[in-house]
C-alpha positions, 0 to 999 in steps of 0.5 A: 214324209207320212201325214200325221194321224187325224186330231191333234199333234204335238211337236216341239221345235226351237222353243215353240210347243207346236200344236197341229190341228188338222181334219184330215190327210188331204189337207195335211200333204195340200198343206205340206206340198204348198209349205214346200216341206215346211212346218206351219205354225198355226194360231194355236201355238202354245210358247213353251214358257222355259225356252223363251226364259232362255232366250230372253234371260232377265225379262218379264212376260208382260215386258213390250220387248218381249212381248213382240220377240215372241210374236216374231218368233210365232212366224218362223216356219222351220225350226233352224230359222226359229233358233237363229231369230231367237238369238239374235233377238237376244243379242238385240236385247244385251244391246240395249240392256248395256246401253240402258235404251228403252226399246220403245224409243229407240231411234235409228241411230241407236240402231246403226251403233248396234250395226256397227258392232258388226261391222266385221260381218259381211253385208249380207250377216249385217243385212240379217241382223237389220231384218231381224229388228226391222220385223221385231218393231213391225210387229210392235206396230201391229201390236200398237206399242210404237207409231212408227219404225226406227229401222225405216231410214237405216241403210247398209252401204256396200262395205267389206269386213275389215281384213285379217292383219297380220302379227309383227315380228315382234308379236310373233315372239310375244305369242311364243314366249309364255308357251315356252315358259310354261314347259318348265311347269310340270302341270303345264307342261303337256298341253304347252308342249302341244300348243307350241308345236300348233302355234310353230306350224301355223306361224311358220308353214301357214298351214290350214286349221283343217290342215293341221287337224289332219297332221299326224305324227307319222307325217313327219319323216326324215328324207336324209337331210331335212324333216318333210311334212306330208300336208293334205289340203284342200280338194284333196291336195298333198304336198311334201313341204319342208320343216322349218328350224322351229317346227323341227324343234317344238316336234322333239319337244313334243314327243319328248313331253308324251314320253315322260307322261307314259303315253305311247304315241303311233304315227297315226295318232293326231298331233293336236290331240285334245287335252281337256279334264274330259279328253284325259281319261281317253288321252291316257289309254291306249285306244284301239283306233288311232287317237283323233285330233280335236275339233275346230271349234277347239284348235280356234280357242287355243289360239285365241286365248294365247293371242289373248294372253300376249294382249292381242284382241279384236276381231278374227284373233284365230288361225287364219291370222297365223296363216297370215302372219306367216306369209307376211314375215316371210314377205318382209324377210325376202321370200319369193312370192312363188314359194309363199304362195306354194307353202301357203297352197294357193293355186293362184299367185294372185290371191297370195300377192291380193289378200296376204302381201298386198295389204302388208307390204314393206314400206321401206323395202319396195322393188324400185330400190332393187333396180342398179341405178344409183344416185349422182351422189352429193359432189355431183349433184352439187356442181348441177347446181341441185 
């Protein structure tokens, strides 16, 4: 990185208006090499007023909140670390707006009831959120707004996220159920004709998001008995697994809906191609390349808002519940945990029985009913005097 030209430099970096002011080249790389590649923010820092509007939506300049948020911020050295602060110093501040606390007298358990919103993060995200408010009322000290800090006595136990639970059987078909009587609708019907196909997938193969991103129609093949489906996974991993009754089903309906749309279809188009009023113009013509499938972000709404409409809310309503789902109601109905773990791609028998069977398992069906003991029986356990 080339040293900037003597004098004055303006930069603009996550909502800060930098000013660097430096006499000259030597002391810029000195600096430079001390800061290990990392932008000073000097006392002449001028807050870049809009940004700020953006980040704390609804207070003043002069409110104490906001006053010490903007200070916390002058510090941050990068401009990701300077995004990162600044959103969750918002989410800090909805908090307290929602609950009507005075930031100026808020105790530590009002600070451990805004932990515990994110008792679903890992220890070490919650760590980050604690450290973000920890230094927001150290700089309301410095700036003699409070005596003392609320967050001194908090303390995070080594806790773990809650895990993923799987859907019931009778979820399941809740989930399915008005994707199916959305094909009827003419104006929905495209776009359900596509999500039954993603939801059948993941409900019944357990595939990966990324997985199914990469699935394309010619994936699908016919081996003279049953459909295959070519999966490429994780580091690069193919397997040929088989289709479920299902997902053969939700495919012909699929193919069948792009046709009576006029869209032509080649096997190496994506199968979860975007829909969106953006993505339609493009949907509709006929691209050169290959149509592309859409993104993650995208794949993880769908499910989320049609888990949503069957009432299944909470944390972690997107993909992996499916994937998990699968290996559940597979489990329940008898499935080998060799074949869930190969259908599931897991190079380790013990993660499918640790994460995915084990916290699911069938109280009413356990191993020891298999053994061929039986009972004595009423007569016999009767002249035993039982």
């Amino acid at each position: 990185m080339c040293c900037p030209e003597q004098g004055q430099q303006d930069s603009y970096a996550g909502g800060l208006r930098i000013k660097e002011v430096r006499s000259n080249p030597n002391e810029w790389n000195q600096t430079h090499e001390r800061d290990n590649n990392m932008t000073v923010n000097l006392p002449e820092d001028v807050i870049n007023s809009e940004a700020m509007d953006r980040y704390f939506v609804g207070l003043d300049p002069d409110e104490p909140i906001r006053r010490a948020a903007v200070g916390v911020m002058r510090r941050c050295s990068t401009a990701s670390s300077l995004i990162g602060t600044g959103q969750r110093l918002r989410d800090y501040v909805v908090f307290l707006r929602k609950r009507h606390l005075d930031f100026l007298a808020v105790t530590a358990d009002d600070v451990y009831d805004y932990l515990g919103l994110r008792s679903h993060l890992s220890p070490e995200t919650q760590k980050v959120y604690l450290s973000i408010v920890r230094v927001l009322y150290e700089e309301a000290i410095d700036r003699e707004l409070i005596a003392r800090n609320p967050t001194r006595t908090v303390r995070l136990g080594r806790s773990s996220p809650p895990a993923v639970r799987a859907l019931s059987l009778d979820e399941a078909k809740a989930v399915i159920a008005p994707v199916r009587a959305e094909l009827s609708d003419p104006e929905l019907r495209l776009v359900a004709g596509r999500d039954y196909l993603l939801l059948s997938i993941m409900m019944t193969m357990g595939l990966r998001s990324k997985e199914v991103r990469r699935l394309a129609f010619g994936d699908f093949t016919w081996n003279g008995s049953r459909t295959i489906v070519h999966v490429y996974g994780k580091f690069r991993k193919h397997s040929d697994l088989p289709a479920p009754a299902l997902v053969v089903e939700a495919l012909a309906v699929y193919r069948h809906i792009l046709v009576e749309n006029g869209l032509e279809i080649d096997d190496a188009d994506a199968i979860s191609l975007p829909m969106s009023h953006r993505s339609r113009p493009l949907l509709e013509a006929r691209p050169l390349a290959p149509r592309i499938p859409m993104s993650d972000a995208a794949l993880y709404g769908i499910v989320r808002l049609r888990l949503e409409d069957a009432n299944i809310t909470g944390t972690k309503v997107g993909p992996h519940r499916l994937r998990k789902t699968m290996a559940t109601l597979a489990w329940k109905a008898g499935a080998d945990p060799v074949d869930i773990q190969r259908a599931l791609g897991h190079s380790q028998l013990h993660t499918t029985l640790e994460h995915y069977i084990a916290p699911e398992q069938d109280m009413e069906r356990t191993a020891g009913d298999l053994v061929p003991l039986e009972p004595m029986g009423p007569a016999s356990a009767k002249e035993s005097g039982l």
